[in-house]
Backbone as CSV, one residue per row, in Angstrom:
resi,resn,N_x,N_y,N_z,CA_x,CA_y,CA_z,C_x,C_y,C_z
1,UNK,-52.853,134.697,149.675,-53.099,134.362,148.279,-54.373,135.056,147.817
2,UNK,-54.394,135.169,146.601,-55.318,136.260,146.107,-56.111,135.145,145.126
3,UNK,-57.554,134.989,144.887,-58.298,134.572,143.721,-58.977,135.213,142.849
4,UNK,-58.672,135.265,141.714,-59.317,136.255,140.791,-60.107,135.268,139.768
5,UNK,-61.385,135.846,139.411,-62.723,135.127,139.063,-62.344,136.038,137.822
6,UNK,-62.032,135.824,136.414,-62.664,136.730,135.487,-64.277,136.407,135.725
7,UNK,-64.856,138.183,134.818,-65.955,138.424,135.101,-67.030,138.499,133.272
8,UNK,-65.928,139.710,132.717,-66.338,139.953,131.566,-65.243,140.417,131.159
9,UNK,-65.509,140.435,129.932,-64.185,140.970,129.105,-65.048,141.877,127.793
10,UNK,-64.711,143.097,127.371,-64.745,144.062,126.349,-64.034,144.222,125.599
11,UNK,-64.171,144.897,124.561,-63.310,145.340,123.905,-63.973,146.478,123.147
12,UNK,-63.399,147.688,122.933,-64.312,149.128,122.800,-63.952,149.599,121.214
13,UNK,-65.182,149.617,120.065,-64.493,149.758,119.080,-64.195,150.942,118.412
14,UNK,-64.238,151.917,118.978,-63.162,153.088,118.880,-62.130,153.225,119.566
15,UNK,-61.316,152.783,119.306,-59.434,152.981,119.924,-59.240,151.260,120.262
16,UNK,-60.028,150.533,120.265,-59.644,149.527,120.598,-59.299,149.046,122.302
17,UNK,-59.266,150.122,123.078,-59.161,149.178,124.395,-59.930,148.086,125.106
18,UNK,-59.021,147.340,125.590,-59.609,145.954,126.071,-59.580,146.041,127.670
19,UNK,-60.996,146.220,127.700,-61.973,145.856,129.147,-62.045,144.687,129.754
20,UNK,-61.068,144.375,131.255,-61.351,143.004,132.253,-62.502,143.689,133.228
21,UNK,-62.920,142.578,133.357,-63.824,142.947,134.722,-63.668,141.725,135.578
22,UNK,-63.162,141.789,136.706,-62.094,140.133,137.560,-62.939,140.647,139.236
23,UNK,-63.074,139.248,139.619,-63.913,139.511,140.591,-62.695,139.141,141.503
24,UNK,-61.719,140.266,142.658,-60.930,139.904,143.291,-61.400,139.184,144.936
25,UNK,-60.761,137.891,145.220,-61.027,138.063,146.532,-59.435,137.312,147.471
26,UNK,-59.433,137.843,148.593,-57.848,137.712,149.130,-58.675,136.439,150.136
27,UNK,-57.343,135.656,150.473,-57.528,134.422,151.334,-57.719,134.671,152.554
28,UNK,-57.497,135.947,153.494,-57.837,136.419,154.503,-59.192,136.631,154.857
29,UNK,-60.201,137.076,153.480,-61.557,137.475,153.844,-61.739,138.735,153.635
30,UNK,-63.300,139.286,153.583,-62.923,140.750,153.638,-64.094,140.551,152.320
31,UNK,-64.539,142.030,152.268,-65.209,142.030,151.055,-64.472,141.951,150.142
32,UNK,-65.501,140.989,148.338,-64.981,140.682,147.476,-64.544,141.822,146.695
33,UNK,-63.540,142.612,145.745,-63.654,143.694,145.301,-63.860,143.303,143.652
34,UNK,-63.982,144.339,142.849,-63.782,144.322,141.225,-63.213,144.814,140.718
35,UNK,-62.235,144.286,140.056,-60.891,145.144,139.499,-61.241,145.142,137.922
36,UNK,-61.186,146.582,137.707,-61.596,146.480,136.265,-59.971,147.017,136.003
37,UNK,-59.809,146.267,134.654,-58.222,146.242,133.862,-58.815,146.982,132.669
38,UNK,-58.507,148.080,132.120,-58.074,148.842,130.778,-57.135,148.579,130.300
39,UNK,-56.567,147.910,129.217,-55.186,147.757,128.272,-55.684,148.692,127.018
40,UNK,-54.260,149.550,126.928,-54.674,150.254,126.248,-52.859,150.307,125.074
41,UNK,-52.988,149.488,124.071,-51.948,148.700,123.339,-50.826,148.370,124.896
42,UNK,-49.595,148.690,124.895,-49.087,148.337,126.242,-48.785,148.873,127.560
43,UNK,-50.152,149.589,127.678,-50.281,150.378,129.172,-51.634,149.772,129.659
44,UNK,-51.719,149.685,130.910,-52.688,148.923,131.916,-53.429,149.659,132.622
45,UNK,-54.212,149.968,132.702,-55.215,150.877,134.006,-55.955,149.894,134.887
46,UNK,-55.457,149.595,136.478,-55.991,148.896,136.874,-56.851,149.886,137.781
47,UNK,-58.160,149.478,138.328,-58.893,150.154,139.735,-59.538,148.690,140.280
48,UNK,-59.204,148.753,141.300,-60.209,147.597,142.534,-61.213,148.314,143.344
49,UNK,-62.291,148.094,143.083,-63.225,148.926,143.575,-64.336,148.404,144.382
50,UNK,-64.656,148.230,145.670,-65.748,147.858,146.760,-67.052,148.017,145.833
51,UNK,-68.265,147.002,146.607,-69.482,147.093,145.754,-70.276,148.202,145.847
52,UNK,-70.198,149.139,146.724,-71.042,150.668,146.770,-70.204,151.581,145.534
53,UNK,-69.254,151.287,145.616,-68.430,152.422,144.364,-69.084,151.558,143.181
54,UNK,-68.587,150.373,142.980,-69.450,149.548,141.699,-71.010,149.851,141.324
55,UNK,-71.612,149.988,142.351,-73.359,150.129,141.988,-73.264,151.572,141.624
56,UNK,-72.449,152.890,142.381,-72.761,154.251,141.660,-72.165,154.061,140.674
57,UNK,-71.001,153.837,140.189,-70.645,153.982,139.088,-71.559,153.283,137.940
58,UNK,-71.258,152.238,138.075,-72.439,151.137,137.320,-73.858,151.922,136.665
59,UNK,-74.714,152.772,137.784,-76.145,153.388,137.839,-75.531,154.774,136.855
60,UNK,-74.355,155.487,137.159,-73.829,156.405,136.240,-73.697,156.497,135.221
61,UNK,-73.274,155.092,134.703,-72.852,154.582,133.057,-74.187,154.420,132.762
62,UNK,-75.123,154.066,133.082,-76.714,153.175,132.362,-77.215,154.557,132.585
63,UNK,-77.171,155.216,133.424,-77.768,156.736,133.275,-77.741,157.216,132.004
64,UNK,-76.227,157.255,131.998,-75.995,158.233,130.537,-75.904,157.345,129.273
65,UNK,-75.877,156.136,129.305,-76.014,155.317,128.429,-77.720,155.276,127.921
66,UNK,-78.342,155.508,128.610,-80.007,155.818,128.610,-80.563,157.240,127.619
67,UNK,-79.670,157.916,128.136,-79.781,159.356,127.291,-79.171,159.521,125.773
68,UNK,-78.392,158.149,125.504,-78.151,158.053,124.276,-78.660,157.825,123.162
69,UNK,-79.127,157.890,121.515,-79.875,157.152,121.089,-79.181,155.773,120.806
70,UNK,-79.992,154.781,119.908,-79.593,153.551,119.609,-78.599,153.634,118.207
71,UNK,-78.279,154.862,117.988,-77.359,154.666,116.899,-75.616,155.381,117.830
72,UNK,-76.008,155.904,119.175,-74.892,155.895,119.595,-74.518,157.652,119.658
73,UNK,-75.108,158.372,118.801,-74.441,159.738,118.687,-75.177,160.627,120.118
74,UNK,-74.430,161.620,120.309,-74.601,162.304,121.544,-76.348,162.786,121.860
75,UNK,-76.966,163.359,122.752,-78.347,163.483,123.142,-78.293,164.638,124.570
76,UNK,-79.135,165.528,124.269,-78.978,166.696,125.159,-79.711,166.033,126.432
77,UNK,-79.604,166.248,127.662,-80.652,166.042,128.552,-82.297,166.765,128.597
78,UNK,-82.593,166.052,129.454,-83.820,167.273,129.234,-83.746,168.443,130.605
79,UNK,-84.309,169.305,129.963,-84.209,170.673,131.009,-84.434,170.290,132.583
80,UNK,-83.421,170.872,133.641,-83.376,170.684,134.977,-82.507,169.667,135.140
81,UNK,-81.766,168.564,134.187,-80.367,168.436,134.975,-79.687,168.076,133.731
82,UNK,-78.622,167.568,134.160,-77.645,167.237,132.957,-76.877,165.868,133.062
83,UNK,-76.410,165.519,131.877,-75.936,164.188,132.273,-74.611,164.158,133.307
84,UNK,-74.397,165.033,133.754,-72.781,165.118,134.174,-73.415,165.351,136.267
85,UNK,-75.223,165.236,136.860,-75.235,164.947,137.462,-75.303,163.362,138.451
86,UNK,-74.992,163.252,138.957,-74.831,162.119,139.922,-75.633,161.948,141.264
């Protein structure tokens, strides 16, 4: 048997897709994973993802979310790397 914790829920307001974030864990044991759900009108993108993939990805998004301004429109890096490093 499987328990799923919702976590957070989104919703993105250009195009409208709706963001789960479900904290999975199976009755056997085992690390907990995070399945993030994309609905996107009636198609689903699921990924279950271990907590080392969660923290890079996670540190990836706030990276480039950092380089943004507060009104949202795009922002060059500064010279010697780019946002597209990791």
């Amino acid at each position: 048997m499987v328990q799923i914790t919702p976590l957070e829920r989104l919703r993105v307001p250009i195009g409208g897709q709706e963001i789960q974030l479900q904290q999975v864990d199976h009755e056997a044991g085992g690390m907990s994973m995070l399945r993030i759900r994309i609905r996107e009108r009636s198609r689903f993108t699921v990924f279950d993802i271990d907590p080392l993939t969660a923290r890079q990805w996670g540190a990836a998004m706030t990276r480039w979310a950092q380089l943004q301004p507060e009104t949202g429109g795009p922002v060059r890096p500064a010279a010697g790397g780019s946002a597209g490093d990791v």
